[in-house]
C-alpha positions in Angstrom: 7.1 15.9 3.6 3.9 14.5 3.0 4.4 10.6 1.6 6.7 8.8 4.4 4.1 7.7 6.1 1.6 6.6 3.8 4.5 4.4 2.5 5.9 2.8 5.6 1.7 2.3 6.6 1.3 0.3 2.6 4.3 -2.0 3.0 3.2 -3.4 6.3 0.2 -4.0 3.9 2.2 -5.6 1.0 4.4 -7.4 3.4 1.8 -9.1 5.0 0.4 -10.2 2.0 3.5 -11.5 0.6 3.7 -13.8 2.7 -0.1 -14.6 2.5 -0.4 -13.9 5.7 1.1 -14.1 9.4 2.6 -16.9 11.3 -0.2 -19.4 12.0 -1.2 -19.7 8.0 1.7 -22.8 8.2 0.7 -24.7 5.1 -1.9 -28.0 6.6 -2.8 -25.9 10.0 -4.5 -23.1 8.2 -6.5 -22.3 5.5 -4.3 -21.5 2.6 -6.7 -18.9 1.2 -7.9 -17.3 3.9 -5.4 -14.4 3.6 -5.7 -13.8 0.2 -9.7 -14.3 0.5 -9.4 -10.9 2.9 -6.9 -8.9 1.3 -9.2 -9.2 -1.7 -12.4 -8.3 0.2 -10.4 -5.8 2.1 -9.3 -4.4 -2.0 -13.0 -4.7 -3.3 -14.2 -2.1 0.0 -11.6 0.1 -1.0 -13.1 0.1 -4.6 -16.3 0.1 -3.3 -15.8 3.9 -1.7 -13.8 5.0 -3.9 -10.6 5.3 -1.5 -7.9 7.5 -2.8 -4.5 6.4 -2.8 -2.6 8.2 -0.4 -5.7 7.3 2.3 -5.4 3.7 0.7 -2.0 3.4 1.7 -2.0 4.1 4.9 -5.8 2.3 5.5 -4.5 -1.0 3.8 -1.3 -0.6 6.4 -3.8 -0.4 9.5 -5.9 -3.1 8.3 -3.3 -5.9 7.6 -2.0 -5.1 11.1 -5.0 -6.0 12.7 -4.9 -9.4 10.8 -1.0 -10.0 11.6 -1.5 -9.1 14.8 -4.9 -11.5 15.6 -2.9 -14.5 14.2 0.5 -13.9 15.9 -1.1 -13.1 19.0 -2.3 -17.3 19.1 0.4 -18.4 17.6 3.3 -15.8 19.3 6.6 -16.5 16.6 6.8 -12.7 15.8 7.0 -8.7 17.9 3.4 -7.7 17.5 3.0 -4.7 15.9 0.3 -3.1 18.4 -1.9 -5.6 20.2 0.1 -7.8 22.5 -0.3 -11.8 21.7 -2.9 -13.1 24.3 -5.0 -15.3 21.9 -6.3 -18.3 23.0 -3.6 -21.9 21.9 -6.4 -23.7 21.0 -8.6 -20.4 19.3 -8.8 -20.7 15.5 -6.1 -18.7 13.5 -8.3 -18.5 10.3 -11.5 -17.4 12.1 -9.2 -14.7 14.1 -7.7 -13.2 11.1 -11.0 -13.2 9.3 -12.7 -11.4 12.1 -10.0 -8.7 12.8 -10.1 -8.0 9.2 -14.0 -7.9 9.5 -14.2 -5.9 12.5 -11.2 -3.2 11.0 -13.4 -3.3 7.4 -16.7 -3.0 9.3 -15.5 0.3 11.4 -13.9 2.5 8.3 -16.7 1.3 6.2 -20.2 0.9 8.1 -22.4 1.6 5.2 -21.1 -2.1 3.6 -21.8 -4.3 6.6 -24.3 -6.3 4.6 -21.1 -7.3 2.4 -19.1 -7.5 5.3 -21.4 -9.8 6.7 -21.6 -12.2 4.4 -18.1 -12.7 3.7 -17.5 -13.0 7.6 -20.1 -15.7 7.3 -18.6 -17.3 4.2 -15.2 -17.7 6.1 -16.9 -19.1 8.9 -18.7 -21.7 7.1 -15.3 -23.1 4.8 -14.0 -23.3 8.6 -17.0 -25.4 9.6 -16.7 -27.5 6.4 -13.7 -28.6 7.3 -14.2 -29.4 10.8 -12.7 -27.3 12.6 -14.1 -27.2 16.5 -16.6 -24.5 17.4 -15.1 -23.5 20.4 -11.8 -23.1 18.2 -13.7 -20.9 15.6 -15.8 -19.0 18.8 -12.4 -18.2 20.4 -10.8 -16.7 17.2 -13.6 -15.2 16.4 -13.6 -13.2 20.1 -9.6 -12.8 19.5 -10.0 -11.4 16.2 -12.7 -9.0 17.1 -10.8 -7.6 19.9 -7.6 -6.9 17.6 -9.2 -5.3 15.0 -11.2 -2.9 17.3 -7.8 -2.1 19.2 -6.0 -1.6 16.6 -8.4 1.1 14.8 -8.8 2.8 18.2 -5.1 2.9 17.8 -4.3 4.2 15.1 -7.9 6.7 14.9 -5.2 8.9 17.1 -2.8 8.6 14.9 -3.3 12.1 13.3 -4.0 11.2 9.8 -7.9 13.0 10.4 -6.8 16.2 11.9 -7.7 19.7 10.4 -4.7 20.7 8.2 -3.3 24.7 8.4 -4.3 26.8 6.1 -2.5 26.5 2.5 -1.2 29.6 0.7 -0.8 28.9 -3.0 2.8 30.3 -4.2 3.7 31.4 -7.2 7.6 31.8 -8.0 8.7 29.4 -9.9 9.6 25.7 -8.7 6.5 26.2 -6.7 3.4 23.4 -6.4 0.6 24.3 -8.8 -2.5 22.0 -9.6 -3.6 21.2 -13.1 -5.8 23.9 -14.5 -9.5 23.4 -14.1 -12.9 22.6 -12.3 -10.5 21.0 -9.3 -9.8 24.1 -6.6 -8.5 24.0 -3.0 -5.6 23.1 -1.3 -3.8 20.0 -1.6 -4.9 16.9 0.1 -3.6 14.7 2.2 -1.3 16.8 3.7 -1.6 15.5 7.4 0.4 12.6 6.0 3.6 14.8 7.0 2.6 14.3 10.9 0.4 11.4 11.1 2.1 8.9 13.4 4.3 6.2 11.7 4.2 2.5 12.0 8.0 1.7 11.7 10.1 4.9 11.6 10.6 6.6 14.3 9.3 10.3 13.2 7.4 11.2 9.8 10.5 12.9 9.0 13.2 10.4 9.6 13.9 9.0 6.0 13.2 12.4 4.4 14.8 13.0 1.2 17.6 16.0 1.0 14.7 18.1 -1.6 15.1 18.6 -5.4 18.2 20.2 -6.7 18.2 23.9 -7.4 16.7 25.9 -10.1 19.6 26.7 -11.9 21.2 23.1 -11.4 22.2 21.4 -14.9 20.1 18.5 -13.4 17.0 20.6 -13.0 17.1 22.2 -16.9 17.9 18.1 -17.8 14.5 17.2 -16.3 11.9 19.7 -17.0 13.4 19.9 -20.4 12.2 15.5 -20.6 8.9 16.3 -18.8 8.1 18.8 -20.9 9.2 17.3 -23.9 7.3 13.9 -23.1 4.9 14.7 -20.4 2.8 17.2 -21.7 -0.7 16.5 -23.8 0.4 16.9 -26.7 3.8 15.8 -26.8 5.3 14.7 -30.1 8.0 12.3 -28.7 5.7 10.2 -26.5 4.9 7.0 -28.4 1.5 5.0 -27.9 3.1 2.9 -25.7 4.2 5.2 -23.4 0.8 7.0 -23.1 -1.2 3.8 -22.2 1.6 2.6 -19.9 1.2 6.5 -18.0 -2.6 5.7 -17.7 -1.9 1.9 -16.7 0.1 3.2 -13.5 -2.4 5.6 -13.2 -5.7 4.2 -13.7 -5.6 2.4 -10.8 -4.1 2.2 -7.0 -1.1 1.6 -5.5 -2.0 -0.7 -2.7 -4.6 -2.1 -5.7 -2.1 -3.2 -8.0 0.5 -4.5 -5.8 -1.4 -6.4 -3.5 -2.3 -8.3 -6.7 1.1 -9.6 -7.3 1.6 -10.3 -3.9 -1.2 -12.5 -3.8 -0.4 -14.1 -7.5 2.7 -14.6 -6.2 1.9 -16.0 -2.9 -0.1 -18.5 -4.5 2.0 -19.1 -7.4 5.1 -19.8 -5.2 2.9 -22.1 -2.8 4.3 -20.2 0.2 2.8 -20.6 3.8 0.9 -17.9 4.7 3.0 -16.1 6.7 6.3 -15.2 4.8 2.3 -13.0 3.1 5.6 26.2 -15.0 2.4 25.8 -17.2 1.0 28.3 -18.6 0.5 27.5 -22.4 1.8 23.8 -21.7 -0.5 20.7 -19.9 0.2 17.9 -19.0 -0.8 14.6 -20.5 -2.8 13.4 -17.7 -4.4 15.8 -14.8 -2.1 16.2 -12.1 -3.2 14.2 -8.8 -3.7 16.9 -6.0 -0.9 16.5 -4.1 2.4 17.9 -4.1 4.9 16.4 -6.7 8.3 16.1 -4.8 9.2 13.4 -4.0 7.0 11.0 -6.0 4.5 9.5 -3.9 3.7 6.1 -6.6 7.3 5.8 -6.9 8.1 5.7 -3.5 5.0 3.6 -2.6 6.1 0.9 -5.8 9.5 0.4 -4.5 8.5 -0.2 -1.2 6.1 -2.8 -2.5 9.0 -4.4 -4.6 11.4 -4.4 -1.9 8.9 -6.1 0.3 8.3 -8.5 -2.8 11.6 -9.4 -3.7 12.7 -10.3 0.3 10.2 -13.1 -0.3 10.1 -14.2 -3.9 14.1 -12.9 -5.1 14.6 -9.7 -7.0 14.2 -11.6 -10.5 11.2 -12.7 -10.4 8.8 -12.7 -12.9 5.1 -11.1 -12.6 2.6 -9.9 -14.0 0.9 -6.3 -13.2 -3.0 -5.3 -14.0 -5.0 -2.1 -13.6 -8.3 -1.8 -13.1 -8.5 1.3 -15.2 -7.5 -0.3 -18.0 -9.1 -3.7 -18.2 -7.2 -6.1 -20.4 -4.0 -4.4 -20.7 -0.9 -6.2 -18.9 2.4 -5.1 -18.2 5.3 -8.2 -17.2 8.1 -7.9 -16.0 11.0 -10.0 -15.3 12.4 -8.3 -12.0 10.9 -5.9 -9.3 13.9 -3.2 -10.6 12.3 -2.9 -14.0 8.7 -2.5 -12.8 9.4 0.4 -10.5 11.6 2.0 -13.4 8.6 1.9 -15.4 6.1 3.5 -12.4 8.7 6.2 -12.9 9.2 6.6 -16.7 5.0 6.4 -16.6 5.0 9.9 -14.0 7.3 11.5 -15.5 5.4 10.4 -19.1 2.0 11.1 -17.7 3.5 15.1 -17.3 3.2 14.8 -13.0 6.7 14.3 -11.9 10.2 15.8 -12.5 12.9 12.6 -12.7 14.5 13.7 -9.8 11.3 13.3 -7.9 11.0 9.9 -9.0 14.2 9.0 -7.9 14.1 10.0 -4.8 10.9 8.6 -4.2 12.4 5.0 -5.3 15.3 5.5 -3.0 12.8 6.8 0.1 10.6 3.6 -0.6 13.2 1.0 -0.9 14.8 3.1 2.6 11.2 2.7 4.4 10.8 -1.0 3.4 14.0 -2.0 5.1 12.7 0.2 7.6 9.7 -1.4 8.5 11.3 -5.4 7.4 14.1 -5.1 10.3 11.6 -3.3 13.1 8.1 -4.6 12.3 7.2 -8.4 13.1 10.9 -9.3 13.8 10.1 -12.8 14.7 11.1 -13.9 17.8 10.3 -18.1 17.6 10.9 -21.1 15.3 8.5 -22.6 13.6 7.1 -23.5 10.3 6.3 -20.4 8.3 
């Protein structure tokens, strides 16, 4: 099982910046933008080096840990999730949670420190501005570091860069083939199924009961749709559908969602802390990973479970994708938008419905997951 991990790592991500950020963003202590400011820089590095989505997911997990814990560690209201709180009272929460993310940037992505730099410094000076002490900025600053270097230490063991076995292509049916073409090798990212988790207990602990049989009615039901509709050149598929399969496509996970939560954030004022193919192709080429269950799927409902605990299930967004500049898709609830990541996998000719199904139900499963064990707070205050 390759994706449970790479999930429960992206909705600490998309939980975190739901809520803008962790507990010491309270609206008038802390700079209301500070958050977003970093999740955005954190986005632009991803882009940057050209991060592909399974390592995005669990990367944008790691990093929005450091910056949850370097805040809740001065202001102490939640369970950390590594680094145990011992951040100065008086240290500066903004200057903490811009460092830790600057420090955790800085070690996955050395060749940008000029970037890096200057948006550290940028931080530092809006803190300055607005007259914040320099012993409170100096003290974060020194908190923040040393959470975002313990934290990747951490999770640098956590089994995500070890040397996969060997992988022996099969070929009976109901068995994994890539797309056709100049791509060869294995598939990738498949130390995801024993990298160490953040919430769950094993990799394995939410796994999903496999795709029905061969000769199942349900099985004939779906590869008859996805071959109907998925394949290049389909002649059910409207327009529509083919742009909305490259929309979901075109761009990443952790990319796209960490866009609404930010719109959202700001939008809803919140404080910063509650942020078989031979003759037949498909319409798109198949991402190199294995296709049950659907990683996007699972990784999209996570994101909207996370979402909706904050902003209600029907709430209404707005999704971009970079691959597609100018093109929009809205929605009216968090339900609808992950029925449409799955109608566009199953559209875009990756993903049996079944697999998309089951990855919905596996990321909504690994959000609760992560909301009841991960930064259970354990104070009152303003959030």
């Amino acid at each position: 099982m390759k994706t449970k991990t790479g999930i429960a790592a992206f909705v600490v991500a998309v939980a975190f910046a739901a809520a803008m950020a962790p507990p010491g963003f309270a609206a008038g202590k802390v700079h209301p933008n500070m958050a977003i400011e970093w999740n955005q820089t954190m986005l632009n590095s991803f882009a940057t080096a050209n991060v592909a989505p399974a390592a995005a997911n669990r990367l944008a997990g790691v990093i929005a840990a450091a910056t949850f814990d370097a805040v809740n560690g001065i202001e102490r209201r939640y369970t950390a999730i590594h680094v145990k709180p011992a951040g100065a009272p008086e240290a500066s929460p903004e200057a903490a949670a811009a460092t830790a993310t600057y420090t955790a940037l800085l070690a996955a992505f050395p060749a940008q420190k000029p970037a890096l730099d200057a948006a550290l410094a940028s931080s530092v000076a809006t803190l300055e501005d607005d007259d914040a002490s320099d012993q409170s900025i100096a003290l974060g600053e020194a908190w923040g570091a040393s959470v975002g270097a313990q934290i990747m230490a951490w999770r640098a063991g956590d089994g995500f860069n070890a040397t996969p076995p060997p992988y022996t292509f099969l070929t009976a049916a109901g068995q994994w083939q890539p797309t056709p073409g100049p791509t060869t090798g294995p598939p990738r990212f498949r130390t995801l199924a024993t990298t160490a988790p953040f919430a769950l207990t094993s990799p394995s602990e939410l796994r999903p009961g496999g795709p029905p049989g061969l000769t199942s009615a349900r099985y004939a039901a779906d590869l008859t749709e996805l071959m109907q509709i998925g394949g290049a050149t389909s002649a059910t598929r409207t327009p529509l559908q083919t742009e909305t399969a490259r929309f979901w496509q075109l761009d990443t996970p952790p990319a796209q969602w960490n866009r609404v939560a930010d719109t959202l954030a700001m939008d809803h004022h919140l404080s910063l802390v509650k942020t078989a193919r031979p003759l037949w192709q498909p319409l798109l080429v198949t991402p190199y990973f294995q296709e049950y269950p659907s990683a996007h799927a699972g990784v999209s409902s996570a994101a909207a479970t996370i979402l909706a605990s904050f902003f209600r299930e029907d709430t209404s967004f707005t999704v971009t994708s970079s691959g597609l500049p100018g093109v929009e898709r809205s929605f009216t609830s968090f339900d609808a938008a992950v029925a449409q990541v799955s109608d566009a996998r199953v559209w875009a000719g990756f993903h049996f419905r079944f697999s998309c199904d089951d990855g919905s139900v596996l990321g909504r499963q690994v959000a609760e997951a992560v909301g009841a064990r991960l930064m259970v707070k354990t104070s009152e205050g303003d959030d």
